[in-house]
TORMAR-433091 format. One record per residue (C-alpha): residue number from 1; residue in three letters; chain; x, y, z. Coordinates in steps of 0.02 Angstrom, whole numbers, plus 50000, padded with zeros to 5 digits. Last residue first. Layout:
N
<banu k="NUM" r="ala" c="A" xx="X" yy="Y" zz="Z"/>
...
//
This chain:
276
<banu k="276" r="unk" c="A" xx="61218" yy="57950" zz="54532"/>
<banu k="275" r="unk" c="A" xx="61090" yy="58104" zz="54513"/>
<banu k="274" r="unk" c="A" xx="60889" yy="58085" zz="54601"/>
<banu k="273" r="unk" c="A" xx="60766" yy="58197" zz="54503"/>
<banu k="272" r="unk" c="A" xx="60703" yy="58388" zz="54459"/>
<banu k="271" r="unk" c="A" xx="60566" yy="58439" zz="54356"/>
<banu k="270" r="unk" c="A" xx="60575" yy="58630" zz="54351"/>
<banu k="269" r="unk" c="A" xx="60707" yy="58627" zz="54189"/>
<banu k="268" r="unk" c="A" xx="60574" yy="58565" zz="54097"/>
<banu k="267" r="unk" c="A" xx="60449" yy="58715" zz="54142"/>
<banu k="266" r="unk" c="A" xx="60618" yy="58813" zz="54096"/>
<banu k="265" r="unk" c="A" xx="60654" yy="58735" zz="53919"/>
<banu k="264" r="unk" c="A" xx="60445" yy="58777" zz="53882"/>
<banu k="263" r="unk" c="A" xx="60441" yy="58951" zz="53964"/>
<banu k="262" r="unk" c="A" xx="60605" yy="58957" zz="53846"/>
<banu k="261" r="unk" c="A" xx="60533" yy="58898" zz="53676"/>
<banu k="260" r="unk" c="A" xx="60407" yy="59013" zz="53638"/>
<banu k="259" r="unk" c="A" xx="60493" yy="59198" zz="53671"/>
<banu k="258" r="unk" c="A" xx="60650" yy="59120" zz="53606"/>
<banu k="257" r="unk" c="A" xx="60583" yy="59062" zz="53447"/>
<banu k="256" r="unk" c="A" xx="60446" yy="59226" zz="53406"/>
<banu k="255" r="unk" c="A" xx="60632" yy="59324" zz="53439"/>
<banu k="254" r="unk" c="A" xx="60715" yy="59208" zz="53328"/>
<banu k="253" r="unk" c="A" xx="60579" yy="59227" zz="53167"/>
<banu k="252" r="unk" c="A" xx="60564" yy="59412" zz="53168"/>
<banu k="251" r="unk" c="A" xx="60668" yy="59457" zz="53014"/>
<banu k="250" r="unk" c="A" xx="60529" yy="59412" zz="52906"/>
<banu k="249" r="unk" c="A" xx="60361" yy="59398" zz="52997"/>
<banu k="248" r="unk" c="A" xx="60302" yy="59257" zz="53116"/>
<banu k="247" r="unk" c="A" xx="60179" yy="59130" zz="53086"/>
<banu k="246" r="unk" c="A" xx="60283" yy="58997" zz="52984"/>
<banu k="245" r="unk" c="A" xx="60422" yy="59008" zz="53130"/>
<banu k="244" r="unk" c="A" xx="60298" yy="58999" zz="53297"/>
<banu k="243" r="unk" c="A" xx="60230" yy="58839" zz="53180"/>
<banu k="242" r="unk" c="A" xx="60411" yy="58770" zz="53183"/>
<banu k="241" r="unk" c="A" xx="60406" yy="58782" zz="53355"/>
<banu k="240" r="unk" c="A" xx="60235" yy="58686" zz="53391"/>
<banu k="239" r="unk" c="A" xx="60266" yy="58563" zz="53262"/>
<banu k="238" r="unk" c="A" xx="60425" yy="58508" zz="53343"/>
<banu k="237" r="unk" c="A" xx="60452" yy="58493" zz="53538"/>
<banu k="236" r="unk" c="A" xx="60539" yy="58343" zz="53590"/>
<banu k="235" r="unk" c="A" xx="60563" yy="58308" zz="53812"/>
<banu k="234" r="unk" c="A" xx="60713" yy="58246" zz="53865"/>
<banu k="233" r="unk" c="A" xx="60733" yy="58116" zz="54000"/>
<banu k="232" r="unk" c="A" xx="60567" yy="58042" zz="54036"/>
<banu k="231" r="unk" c="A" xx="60448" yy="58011" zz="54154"/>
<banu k="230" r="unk" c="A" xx="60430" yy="58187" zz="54257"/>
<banu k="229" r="unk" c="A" xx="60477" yy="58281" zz="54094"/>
<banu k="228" r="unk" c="A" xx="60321" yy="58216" zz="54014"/>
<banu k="227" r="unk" c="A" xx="60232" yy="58343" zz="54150"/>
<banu k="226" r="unk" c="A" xx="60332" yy="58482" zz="54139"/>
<banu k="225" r="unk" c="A" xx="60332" yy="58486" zz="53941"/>
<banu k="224" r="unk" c="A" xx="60132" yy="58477" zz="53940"/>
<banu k="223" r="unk" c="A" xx="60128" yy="58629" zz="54075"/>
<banu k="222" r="unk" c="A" xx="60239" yy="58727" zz="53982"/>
<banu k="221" r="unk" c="A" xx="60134" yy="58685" zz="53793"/>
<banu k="220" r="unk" c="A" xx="60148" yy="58625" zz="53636"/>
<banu k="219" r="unk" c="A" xx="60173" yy="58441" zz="53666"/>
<banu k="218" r="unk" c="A" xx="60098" yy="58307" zz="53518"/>
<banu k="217" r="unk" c="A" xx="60235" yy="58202" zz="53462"/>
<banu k="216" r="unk" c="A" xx="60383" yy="58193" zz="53586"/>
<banu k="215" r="unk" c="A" xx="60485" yy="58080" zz="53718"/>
<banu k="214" r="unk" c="A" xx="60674" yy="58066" zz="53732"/>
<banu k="213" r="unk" c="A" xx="60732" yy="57894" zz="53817"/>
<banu k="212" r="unk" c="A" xx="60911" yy="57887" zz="53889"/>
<banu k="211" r="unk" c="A" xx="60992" yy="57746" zz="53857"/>
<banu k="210" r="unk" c="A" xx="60999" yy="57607" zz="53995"/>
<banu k="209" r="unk" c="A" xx="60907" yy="57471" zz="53874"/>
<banu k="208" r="unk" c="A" xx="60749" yy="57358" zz="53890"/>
<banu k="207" r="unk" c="A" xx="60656" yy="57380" zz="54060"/>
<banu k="206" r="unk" c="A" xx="60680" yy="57562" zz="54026"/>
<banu k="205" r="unk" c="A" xx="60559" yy="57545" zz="53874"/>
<banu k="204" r="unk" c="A" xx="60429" yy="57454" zz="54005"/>
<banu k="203" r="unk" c="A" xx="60442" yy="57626" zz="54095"/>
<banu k="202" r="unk" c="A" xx="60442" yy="57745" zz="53954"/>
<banu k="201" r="unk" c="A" xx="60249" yy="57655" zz="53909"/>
<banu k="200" r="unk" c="A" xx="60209" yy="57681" zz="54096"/>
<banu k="199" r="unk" c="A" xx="60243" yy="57846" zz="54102"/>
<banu k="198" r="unk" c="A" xx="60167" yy="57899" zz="53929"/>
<banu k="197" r="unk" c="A" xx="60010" yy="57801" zz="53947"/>
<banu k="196" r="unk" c="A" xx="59893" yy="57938" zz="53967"/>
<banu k="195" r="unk" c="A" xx="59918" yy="58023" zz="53811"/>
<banu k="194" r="unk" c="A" xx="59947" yy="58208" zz="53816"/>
<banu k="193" r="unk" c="A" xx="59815" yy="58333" zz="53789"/>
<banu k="192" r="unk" c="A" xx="59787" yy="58467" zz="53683"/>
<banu k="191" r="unk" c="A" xx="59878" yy="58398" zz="53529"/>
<banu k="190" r="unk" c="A" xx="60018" yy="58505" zz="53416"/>
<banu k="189" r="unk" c="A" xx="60073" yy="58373" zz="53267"/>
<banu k="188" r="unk" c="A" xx="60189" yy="58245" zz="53222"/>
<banu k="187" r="unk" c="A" xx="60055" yy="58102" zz="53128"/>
<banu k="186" r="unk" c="A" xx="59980" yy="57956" zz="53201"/>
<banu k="185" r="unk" c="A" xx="59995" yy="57863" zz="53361"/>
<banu k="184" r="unk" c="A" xx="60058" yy="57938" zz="53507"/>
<banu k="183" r="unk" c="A" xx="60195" yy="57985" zz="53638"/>
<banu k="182" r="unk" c="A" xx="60336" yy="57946" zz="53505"/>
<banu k="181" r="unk" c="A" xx="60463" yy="57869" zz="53619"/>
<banu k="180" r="unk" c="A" xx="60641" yy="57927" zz="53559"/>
<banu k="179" r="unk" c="A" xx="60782" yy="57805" zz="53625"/>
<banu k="178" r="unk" c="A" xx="60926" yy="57908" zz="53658"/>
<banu k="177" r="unk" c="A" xx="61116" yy="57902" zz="53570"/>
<banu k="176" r="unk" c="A" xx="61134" yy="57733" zz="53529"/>
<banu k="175" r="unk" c="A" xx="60992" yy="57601" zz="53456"/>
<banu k="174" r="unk" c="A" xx="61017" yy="57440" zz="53360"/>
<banu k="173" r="unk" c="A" xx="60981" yy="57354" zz="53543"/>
<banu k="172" r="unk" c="A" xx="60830" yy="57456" zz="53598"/>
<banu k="171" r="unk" c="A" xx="60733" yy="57404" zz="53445"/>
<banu k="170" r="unk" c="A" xx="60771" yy="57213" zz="53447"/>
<banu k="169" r="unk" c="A" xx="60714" yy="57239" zz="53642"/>
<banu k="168" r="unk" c="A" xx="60570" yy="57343" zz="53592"/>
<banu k="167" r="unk" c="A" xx="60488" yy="57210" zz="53492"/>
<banu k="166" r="unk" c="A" xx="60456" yy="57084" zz="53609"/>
<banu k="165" r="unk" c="A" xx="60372" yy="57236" zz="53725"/>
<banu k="164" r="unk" c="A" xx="60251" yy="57257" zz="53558"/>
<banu k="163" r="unk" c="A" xx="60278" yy="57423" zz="53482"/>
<banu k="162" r="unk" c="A" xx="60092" yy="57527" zz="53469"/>
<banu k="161" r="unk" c="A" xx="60134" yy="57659" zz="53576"/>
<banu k="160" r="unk" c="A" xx="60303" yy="57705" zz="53468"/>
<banu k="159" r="unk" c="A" xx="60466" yy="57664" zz="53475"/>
<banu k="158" r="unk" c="A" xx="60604" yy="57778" zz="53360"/>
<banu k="157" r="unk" c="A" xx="60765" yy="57733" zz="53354"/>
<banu k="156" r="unk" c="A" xx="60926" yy="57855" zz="53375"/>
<banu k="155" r="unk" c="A" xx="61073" yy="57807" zz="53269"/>
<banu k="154" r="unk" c="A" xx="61214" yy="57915" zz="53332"/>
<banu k="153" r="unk" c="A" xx="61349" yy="57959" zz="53218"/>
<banu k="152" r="unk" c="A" xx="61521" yy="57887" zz="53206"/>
<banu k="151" r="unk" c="A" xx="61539" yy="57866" zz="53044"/>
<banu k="150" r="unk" c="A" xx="61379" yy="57755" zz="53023"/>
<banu k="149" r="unk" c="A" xx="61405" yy="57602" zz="52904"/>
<banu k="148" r="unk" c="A" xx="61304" yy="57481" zz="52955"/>
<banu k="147" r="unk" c="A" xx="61163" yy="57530" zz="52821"/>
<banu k="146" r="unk" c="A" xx="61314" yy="57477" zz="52690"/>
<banu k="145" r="unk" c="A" xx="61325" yy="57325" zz="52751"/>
<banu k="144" r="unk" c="A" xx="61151" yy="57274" zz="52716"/>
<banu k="143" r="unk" c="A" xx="61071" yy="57137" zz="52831"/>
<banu k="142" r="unk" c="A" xx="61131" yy="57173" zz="53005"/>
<banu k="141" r="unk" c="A" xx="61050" yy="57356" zz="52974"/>
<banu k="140" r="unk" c="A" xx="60885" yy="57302" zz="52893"/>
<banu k="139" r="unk" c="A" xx="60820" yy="57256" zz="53066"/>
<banu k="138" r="unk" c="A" xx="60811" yy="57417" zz="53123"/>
<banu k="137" r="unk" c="A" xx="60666" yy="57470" zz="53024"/>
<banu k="136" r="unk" c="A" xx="60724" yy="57624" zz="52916"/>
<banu k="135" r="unk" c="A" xx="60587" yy="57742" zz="52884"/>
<banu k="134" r="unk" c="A" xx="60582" yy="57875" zz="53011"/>
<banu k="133" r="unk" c="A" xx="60783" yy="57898" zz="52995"/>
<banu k="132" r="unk" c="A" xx="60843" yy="57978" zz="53147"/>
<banu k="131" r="unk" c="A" xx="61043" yy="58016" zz="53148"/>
<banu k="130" r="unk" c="A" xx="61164" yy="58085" zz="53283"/>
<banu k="129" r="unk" c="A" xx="61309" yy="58197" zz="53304"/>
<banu k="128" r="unk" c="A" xx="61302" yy="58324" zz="53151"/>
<banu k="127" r="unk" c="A" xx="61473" yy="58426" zz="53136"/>
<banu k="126" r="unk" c="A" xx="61533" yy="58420" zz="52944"/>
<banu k="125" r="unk" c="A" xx="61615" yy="58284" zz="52932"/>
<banu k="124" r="unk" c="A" xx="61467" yy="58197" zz="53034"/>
<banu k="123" r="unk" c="A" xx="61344" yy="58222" zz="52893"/>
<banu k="122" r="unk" c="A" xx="61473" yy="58192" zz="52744"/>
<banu k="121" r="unk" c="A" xx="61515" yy="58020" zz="52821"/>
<banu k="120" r="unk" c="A" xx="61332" yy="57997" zz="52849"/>
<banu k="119" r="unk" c="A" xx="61267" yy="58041" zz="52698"/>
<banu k="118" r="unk" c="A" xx="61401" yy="57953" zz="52572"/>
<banu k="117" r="unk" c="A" xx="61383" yy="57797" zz="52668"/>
<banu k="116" r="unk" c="A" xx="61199" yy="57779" zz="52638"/>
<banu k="115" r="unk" c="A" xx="61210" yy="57864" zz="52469"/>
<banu k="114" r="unk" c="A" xx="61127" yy="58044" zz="52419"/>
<banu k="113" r="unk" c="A" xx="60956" yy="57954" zz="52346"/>
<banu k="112" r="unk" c="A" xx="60968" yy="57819" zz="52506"/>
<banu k="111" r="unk" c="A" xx="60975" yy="57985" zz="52622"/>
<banu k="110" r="unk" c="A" xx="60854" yy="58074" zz="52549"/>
<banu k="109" r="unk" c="A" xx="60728" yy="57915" zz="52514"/>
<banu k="108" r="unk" c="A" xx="60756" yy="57848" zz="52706"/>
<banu k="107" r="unk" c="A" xx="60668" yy="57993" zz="52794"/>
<banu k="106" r="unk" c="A" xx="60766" yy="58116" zz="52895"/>
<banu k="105" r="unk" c="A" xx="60790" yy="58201" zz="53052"/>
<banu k="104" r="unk" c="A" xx="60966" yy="58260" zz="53050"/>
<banu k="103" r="unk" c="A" xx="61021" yy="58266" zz="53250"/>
<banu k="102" r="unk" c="A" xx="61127" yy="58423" zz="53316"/>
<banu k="101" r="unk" c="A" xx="61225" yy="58434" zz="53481"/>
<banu k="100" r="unk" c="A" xx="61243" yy="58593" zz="53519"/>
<banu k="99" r="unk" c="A" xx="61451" yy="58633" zz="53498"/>
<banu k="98" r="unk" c="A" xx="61377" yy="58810" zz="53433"/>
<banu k="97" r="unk" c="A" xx="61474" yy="58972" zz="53331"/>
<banu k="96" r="unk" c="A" xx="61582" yy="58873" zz="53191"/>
<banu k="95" r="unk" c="A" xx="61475" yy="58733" zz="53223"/>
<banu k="94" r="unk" c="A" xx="61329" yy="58840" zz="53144"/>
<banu k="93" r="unk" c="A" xx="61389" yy="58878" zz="52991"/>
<banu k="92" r="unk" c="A" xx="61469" yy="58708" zz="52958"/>
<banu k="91" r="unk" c="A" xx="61261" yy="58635" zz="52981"/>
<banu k="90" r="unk" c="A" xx="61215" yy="58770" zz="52842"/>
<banu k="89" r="unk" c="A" xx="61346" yy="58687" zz="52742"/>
<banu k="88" r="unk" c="A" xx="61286" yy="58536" zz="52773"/>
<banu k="87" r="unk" c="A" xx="61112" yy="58588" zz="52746"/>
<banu k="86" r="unk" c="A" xx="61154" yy="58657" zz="52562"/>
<banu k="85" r="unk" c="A" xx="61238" yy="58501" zz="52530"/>
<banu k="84" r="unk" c="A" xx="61042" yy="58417" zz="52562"/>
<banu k="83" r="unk" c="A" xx="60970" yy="58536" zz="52477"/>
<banu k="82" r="unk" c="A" xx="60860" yy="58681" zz="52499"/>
<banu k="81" r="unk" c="A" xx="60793" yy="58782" zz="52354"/>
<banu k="80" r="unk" c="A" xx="60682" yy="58920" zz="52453"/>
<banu k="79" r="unk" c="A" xx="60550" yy="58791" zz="52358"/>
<banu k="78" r="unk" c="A" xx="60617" yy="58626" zz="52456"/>
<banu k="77" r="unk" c="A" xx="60612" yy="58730" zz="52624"/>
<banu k="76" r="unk" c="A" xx="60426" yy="58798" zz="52600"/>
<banu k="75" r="unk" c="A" xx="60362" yy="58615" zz="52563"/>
<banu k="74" r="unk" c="A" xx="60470" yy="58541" zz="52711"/>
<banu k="73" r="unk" c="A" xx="60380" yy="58680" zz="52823"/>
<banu k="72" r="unk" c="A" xx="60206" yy="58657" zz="52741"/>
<banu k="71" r="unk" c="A" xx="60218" yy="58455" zz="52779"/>
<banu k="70" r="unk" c="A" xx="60286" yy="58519" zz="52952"/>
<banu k="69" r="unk" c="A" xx="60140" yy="58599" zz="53007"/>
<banu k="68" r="unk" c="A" xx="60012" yy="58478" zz="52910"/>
<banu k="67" r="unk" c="A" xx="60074" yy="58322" zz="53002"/>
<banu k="66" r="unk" c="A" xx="60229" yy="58228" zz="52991"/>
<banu k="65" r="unk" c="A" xx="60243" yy="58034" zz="52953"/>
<banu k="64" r="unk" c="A" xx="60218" yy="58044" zz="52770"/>
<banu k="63" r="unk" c="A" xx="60364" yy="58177" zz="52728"/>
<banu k="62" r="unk" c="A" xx="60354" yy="58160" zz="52551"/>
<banu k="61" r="unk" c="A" xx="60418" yy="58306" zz="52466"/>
<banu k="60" r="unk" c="A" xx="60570" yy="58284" zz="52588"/>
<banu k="59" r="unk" c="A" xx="60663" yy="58433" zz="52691"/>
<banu k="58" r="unk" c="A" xx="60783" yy="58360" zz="52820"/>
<banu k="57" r="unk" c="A" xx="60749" yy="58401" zz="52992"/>
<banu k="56" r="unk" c="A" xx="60873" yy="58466" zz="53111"/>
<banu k="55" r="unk" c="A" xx="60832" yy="58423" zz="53279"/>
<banu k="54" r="unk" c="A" xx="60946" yy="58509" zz="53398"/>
<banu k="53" r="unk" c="A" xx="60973" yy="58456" zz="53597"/>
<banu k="52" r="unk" c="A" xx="61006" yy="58527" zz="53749"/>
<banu k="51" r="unk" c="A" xx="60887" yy="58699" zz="53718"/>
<banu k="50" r="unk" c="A" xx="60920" yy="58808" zz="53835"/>
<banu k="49" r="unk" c="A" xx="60833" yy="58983" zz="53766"/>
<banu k="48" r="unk" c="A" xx="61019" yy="59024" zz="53710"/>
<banu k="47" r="unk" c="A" xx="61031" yy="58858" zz="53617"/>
<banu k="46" r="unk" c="A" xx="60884" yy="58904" zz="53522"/>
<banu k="45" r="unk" c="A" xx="60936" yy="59093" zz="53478"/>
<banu k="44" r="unk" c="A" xx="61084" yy="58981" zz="53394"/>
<banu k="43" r="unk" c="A" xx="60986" yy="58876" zz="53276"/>
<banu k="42" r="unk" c="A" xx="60877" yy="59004" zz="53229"/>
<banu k="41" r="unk" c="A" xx="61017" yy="59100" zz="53170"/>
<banu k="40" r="unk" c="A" xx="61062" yy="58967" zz="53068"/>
<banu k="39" r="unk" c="A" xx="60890" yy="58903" zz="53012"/>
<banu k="38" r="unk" c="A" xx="60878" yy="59102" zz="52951"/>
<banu k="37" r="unk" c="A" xx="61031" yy="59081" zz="52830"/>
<banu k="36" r="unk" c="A" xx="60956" yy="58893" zz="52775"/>
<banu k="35" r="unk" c="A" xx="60800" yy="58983" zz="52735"/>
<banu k="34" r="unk" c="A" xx="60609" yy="58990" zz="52789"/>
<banu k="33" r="unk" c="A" xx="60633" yy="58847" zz="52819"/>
<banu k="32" r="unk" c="A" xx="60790" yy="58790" zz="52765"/>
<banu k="31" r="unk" c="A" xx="60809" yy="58644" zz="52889"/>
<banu k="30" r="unk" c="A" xx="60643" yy="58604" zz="52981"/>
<banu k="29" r="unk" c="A" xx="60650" yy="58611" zz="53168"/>
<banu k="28" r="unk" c="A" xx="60651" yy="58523" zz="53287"/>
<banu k="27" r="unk" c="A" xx="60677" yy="58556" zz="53496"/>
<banu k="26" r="unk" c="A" xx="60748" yy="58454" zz="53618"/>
<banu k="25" r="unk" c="A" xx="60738" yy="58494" zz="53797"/>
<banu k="24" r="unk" c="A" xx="60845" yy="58377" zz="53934"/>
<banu k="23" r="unk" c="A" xx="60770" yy="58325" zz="54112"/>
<banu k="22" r="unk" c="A" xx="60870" yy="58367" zz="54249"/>
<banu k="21" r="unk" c="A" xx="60972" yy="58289" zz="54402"/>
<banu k="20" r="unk" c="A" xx="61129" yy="58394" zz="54355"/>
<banu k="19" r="unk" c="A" xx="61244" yy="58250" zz="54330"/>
<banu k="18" r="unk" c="A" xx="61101" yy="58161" zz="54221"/>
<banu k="17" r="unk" c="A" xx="61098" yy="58329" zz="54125"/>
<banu k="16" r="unk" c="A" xx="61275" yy="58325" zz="54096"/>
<banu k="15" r="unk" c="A" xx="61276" yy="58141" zz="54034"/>
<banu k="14" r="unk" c="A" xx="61129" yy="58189" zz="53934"/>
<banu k="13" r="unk" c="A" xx="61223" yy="58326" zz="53861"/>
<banu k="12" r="unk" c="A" xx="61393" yy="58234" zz="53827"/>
<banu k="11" r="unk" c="A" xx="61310" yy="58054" zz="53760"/>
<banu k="10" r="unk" c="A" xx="61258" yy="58183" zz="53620"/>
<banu k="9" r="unk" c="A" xx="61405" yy="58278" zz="53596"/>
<banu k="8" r="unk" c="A" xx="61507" yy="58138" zz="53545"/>
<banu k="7" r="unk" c="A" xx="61653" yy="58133" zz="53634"/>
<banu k="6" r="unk" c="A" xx="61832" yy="58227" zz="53630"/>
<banu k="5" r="unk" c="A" xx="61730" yy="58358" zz="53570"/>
<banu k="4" r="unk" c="A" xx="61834" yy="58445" zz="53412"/>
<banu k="3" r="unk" c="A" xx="61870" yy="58626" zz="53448"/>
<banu k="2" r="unk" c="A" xx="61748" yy="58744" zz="53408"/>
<banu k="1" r="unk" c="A" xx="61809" yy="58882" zz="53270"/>
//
């Protein structure tokens, strides 16, 4: 089994990739969808294609912020009987094979259903490294003792195109791990073309904290991840991947993930910048 990481394996990657004068690649994808035992070995053949960085989302009936792709992936999850100890355990299965740093991407009800503290210390206890709840505005934190309560685990904080510059300092400051910058408004979902504001929008965020800022919502494509990954220092793939997973056939689900996702990790990889 993987020896305990000295640090948390989060601030490890991007440190690494800031060594190596490269953007990071993060991909999601839903947690028992089509299974937990498949999420596993999709899990690994991700790390393989060069993935820095694992999104594991956490099934919810309600998933209001996600578009159709991964509305049908929660759905499929929640009726292959996924739960939230069955994605811990899934998550033990994996760190006894992978140190990839893995964030739960979750909404608020799961996690406030299971117990704030109860989540996160069972979360990192069993190998996660960082947390995303949609739902949770950062301000709550200083108010609730309980929501303060973090084990350890990153809290990454969304900003989105629509956050006022006053209101991505307060946002920036509850953060650790990366700032993600959701590229556009609306729903997760593939788009054909990129939002025009990205570089400028990361730019004003690095006006506001020294973490490093992921960016996603809407890129499906080589040429889409090469050209975020000249602003920003990871670039989030979802909806496309977990589509690659509802359209292929049993047993085929990690070769349709590595043939996707590594023009995508390598058209990332081609964007090179300045190290300390």
């Amino acid at each position: 089994m993987p020896s305990e990481p000295t640090t948390n394996r989060i601030d490890a990657a991007f440190h690494r990739l800031q060594a190596a004068g490269t953007p990071g690649f993060i991909a999601y994808v839903t947690g028992g969808d089509p299974n937990l035992e498949a999420t596993v070995e999709i899990a690994l053949a991700l790390e393989k294609s060069g993935c820095d960085i694992l999104e594991l989302g956490v099934p919810f009936s309600d998933p209001l912020a996600d578009g159709a792709t991964i509305q049908a992936a929660a759905g499929r999850a929640l009726a292959a009987g996924t739960t939230i100890e069955g994605l811990f355990d899934c998550l033990r299965k994996i760190r006894t094979m992978s140190e990839i740093p893995v964030v739960l991407f979750t909404y608020l009800n799961p996690v406030y259903a299971y117990g704030f503290e109860r989540f996160h210390a069972a979360a990192a206890a069993a190998g996660a490294d960082g947390v995303l709840i949609l739902d949770l505005p950062p301000d709550e934190a200083p108010l609730n003792a309980e929501l303060s309560v973090t084990h350890g685990l990153r809290m990454i904080q969304l900003i989105a195109p629509t956050t006022p510059t006053t209101r991505m300092a307060t946002i920036a400051k509850s953060a650790s791990g990366f700032i993600y910058y959701v590229s556009r408004e609306g729903v997760t979902g593939e788009q054909s073309t990129l939002s025009d504001s990205i570089a400028s929008q990361v730019a004003e965020i690095r006006r506001h904290t020294a973490l490093p800022i992921a960016v996603g919502f809407g890129i499906s494509t080589a040429a889409q991840a090469a050209e975020v990954a000249i602003s920003a220092d990871a670039v989030v793939v979802g909806s496309a991947i977990v589509r690659k997973i509802a359209e292929s056939a049993p047993g085929s689900h990690v070769q349709a993930v590595t043939d996707f996702v590594t023009p995508l990790v390598e058209a990332t990889r081609s964007v090179t910048r300045a190290t300390n």
